[in-house]
TIDREN-182692 format. One record per residue (C-alpha): residue number from 1; residue in three letters; x, y, z. Coordinates in steps of 0.05 Angstrom, whole numbers. Layout:
<atoms>
<NUM; 'ALA'; <X; Y; Z>>
...
</atoms>
This chain:
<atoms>
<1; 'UNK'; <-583; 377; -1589>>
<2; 'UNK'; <-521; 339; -1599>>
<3; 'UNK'; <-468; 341; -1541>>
<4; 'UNK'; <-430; 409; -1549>>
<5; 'UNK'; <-348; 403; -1577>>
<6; 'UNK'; <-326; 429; -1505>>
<7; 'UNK'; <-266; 463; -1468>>
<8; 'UNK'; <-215; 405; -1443>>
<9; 'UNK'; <-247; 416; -1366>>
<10; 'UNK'; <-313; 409; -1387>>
<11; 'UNK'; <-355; 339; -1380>>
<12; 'UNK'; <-294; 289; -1384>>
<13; 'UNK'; <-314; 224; -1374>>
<14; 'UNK'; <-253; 173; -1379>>
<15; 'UNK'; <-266; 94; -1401>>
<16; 'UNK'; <-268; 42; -1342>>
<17; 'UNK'; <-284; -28; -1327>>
<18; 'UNK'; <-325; -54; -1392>>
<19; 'UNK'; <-377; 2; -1410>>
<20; 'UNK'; <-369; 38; -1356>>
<21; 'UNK'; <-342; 118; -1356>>
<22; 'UNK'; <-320; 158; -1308>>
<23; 'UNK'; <-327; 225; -1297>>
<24; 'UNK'; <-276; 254; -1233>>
<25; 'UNK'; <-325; 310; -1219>>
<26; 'UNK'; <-374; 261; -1206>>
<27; 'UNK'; <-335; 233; -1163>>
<28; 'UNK'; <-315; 299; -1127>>
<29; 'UNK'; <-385; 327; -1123>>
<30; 'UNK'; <-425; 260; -1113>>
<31; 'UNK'; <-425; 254; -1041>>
<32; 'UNK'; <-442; 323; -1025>>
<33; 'UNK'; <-502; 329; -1076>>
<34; 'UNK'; <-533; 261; -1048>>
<35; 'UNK'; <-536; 292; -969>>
<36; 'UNK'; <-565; 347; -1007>>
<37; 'UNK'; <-616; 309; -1042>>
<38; 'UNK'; <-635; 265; -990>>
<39; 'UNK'; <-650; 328; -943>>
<40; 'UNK'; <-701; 353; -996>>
<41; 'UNK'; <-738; 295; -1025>>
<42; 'UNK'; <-801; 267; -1029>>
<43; 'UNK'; <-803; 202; -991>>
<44; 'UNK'; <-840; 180; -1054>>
<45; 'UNK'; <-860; 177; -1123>>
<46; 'UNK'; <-825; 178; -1183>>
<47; 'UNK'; <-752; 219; -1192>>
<48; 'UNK'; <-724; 241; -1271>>
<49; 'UNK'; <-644; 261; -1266>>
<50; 'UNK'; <-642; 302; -1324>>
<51; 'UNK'; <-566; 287; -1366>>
<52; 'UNK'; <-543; 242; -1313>>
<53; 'UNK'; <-478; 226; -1354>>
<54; 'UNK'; <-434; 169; -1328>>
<55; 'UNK'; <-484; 139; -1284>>
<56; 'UNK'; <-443; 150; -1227>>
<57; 'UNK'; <-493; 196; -1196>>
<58; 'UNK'; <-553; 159; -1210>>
<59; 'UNK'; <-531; 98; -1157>>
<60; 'UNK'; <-514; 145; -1109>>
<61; 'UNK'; <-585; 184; -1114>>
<62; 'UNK'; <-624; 124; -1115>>
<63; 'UNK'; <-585; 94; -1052>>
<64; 'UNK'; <-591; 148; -1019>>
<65; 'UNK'; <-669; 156; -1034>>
<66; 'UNK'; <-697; 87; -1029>>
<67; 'UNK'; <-772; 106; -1039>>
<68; 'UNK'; <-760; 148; -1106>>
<69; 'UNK'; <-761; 102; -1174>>
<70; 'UNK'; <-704; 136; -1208>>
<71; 'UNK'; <-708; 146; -1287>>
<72; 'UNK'; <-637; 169; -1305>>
<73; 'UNK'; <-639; 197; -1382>>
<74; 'UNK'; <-574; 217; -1427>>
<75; 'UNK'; <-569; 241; -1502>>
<76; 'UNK'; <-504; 203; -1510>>
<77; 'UNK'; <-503; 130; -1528>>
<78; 'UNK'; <-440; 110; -1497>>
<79; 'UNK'; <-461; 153; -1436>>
<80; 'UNK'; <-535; 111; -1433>>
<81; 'UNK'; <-496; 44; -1434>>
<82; 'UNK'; <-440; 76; -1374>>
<83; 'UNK'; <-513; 90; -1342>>
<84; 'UNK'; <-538; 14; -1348>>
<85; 'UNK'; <-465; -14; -1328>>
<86; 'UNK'; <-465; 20; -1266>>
<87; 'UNK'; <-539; 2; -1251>>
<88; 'UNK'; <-525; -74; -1263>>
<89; 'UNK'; <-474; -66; -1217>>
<90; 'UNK'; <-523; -31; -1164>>
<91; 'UNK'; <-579; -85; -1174>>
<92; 'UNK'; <-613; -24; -1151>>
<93; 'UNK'; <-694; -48; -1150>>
<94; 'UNK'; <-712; 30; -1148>>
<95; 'UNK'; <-670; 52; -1212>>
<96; 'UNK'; <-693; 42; -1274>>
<97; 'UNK'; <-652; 24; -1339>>
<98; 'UNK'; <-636; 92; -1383>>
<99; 'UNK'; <-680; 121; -1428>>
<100; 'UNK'; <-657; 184; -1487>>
<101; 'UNK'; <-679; 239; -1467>>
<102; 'UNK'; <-658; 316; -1495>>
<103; 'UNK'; <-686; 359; -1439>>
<104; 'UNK'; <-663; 422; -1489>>
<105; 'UNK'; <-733; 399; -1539>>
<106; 'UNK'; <-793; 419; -1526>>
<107; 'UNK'; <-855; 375; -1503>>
<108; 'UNK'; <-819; 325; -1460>>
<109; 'UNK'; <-864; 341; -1394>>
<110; 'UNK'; <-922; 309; -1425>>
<111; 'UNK'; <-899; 236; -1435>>
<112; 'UNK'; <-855; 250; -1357>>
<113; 'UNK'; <-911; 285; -1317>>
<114; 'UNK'; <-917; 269; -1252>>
<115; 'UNK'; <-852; 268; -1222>>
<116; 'UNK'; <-836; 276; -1155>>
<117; 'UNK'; <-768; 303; -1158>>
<118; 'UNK'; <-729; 324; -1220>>
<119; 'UNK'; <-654; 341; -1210>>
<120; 'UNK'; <-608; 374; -1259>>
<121; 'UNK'; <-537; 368; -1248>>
<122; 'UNK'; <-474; 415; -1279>>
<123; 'UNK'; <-520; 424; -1344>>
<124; 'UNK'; <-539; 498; -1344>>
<125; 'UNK'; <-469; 532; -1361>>
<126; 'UNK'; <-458; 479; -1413>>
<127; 'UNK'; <-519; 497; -1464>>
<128; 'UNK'; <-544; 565; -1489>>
<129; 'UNK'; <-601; 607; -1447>>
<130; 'UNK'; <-652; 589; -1496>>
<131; 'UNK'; <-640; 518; -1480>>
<132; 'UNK'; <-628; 521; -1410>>
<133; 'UNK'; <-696; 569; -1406>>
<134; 'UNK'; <-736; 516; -1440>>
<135; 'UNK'; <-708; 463; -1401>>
<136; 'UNK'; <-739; 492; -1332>>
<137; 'UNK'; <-802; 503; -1377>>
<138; 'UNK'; <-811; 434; -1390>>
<139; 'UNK'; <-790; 410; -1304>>
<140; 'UNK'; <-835; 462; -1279>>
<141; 'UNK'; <-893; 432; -1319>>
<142; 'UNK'; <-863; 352; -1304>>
<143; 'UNK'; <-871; 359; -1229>>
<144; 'UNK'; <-929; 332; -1202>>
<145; 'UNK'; <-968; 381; -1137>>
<146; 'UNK'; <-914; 377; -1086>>
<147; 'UNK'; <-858; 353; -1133>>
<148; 'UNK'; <-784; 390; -1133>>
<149; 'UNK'; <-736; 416; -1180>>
<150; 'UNK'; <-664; 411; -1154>>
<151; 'UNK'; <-604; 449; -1196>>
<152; 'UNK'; <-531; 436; -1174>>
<153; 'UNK'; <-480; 476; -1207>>
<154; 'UNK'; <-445; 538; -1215>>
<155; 'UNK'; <-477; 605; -1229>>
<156; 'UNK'; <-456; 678; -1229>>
<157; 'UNK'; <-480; 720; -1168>>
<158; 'UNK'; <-502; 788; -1190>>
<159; 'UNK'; <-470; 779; -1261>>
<160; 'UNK'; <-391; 757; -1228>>
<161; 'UNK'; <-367; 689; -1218>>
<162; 'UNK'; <-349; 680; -1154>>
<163; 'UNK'; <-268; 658; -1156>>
<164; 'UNK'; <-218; 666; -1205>>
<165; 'UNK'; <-221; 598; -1227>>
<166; 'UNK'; <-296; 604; -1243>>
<167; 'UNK'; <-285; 669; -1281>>
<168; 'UNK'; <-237; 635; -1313>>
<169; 'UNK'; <-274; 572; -1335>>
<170; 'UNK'; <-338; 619; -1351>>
<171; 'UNK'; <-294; 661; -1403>>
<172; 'UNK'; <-260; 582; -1436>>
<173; 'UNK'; <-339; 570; -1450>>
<174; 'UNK'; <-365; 629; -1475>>
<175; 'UNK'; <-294; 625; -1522>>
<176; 'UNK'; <-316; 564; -1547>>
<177; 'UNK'; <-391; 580; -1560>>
<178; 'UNK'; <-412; 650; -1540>>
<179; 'UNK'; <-479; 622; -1529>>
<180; 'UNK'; <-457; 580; -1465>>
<181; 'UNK'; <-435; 599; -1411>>
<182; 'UNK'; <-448; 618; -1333>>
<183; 'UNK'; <-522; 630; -1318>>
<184; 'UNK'; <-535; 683; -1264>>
<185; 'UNK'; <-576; 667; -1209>>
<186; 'UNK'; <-624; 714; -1194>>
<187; 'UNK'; <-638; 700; -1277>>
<188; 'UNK'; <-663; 621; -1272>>
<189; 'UNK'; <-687; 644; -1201>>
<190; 'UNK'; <-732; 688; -1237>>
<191; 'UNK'; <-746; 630; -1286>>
<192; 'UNK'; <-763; 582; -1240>>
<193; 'UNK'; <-816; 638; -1203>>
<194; 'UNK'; <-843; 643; -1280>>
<195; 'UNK'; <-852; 583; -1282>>
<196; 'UNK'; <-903; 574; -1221>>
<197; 'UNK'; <-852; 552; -1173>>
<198; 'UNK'; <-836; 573; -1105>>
<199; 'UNK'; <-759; 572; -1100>>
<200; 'UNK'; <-723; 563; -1037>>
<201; 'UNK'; <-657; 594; -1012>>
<202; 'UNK'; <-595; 565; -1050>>
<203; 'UNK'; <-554; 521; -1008>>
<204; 'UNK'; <-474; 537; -1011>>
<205; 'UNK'; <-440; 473; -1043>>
<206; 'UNK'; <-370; 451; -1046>>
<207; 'UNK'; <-319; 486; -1099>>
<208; 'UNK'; <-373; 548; -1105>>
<209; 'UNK'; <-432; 506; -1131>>
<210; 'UNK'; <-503; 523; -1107>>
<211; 'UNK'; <-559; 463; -1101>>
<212; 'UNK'; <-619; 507; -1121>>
<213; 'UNK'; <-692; 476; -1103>>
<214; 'UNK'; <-756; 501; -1133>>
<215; 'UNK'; <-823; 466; -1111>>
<216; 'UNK'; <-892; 459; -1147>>
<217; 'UNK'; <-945; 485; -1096>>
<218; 'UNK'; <-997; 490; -1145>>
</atoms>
């Protein structure tokens, strides 16, 4: 899966110093996802962040989580060399250079089994349900006994977006590809549970986001 032709609001990333991008959501939401993070993972092992775009979150996860080795992945080129730019800059010895990775394909678990923690930031409402199914498919059967499964982004709650601004961001999307969109909750919750995994509570984040964990007890 190429990345999507999206809605002017949707995954902006703006050039910076040398090969560097920046995203301003990342910068918004960065903080706030990292004390989430760090509350929920594994002191160690290995951690996959599944489309981690600029790189911005990447150093902040791996700071944050110094006994995780991180393995950020992108499908975009310029996005995987943003990624590396910002790790340089790091000199991070727990985070690993990028590697492609298209989380929407099938069959991925087997070369990343194993891992510890897998996170999955502001993805879901960008790709269809068939994608976004197969992605938890493939985390579920990544994670190693023990190993988690953190979403951050927004969802519906009981098929409604929860502000106007959500509604409205949920209807630009599914104008632009009626097979995007908000995912409702109790839907990947129920995915997740298919999946094997036991799914905790959703933590409220800032601007209406959840941080959804779901943990391999097997």
């Amino acid at each position: 899966m190429s990345r999507r032709s999206l809605p002017p609001t949707a995954s902006i990333a703006h050039p910076g110093d040398g090969a560097k991008l920046h995203a301003p959501s990342a910068e918004r939401n960065c903080e706030a996802i990292a004390a989430a993070l760090a509350d929920i993972a594994p002191s160690d092992g290995r951690a996959l962040e599944i489309a981690s775009g600029t790189g911005q979150h990447a150093v902040a996860f791996a700071t944050v989580t110094p006994g995780l080795i991180w393995q950020p992945t992108e499908i975009d080129p310029a996005r995987r060399a943003s990624i590396d730019a910002y790790a340089a800059e790091a000199d991070l010895p727990n985070l690993r250079p990028s590697m492609a990775l298209d989380a929407t394909e099938a069959g991925w678990s087997v070369q990343q089994s194993g891992q510890a923690l897998i996170v999955l930031i502001n993805l879901l409402h960008l790709i269809s349900t068939p994608e976004a199914r197969r992605i938890v498919t493939e985390a579920a059967q990544a994670l190693a006994r023990g190993g988690r499964f953190a979403i951050y982004g927004p969802f519906l709650r009981d098929g409604q977006a929860t502000s106007e601004g959500d509604a409205r961001f949920h209807a630009s999307l599914m104008a632009q590809d009626p097979a995007i969109g908000y995912k409702d909750l109790a839907e990947v919750e129920g995915w997740l549970v298919a999946e094997g995994l036991t799914v905790n509570s959703p933590r409220e984040m800032p601007a209406n986001n959840l941080f959804l964990v779901a943990e391999h007890r097997g």
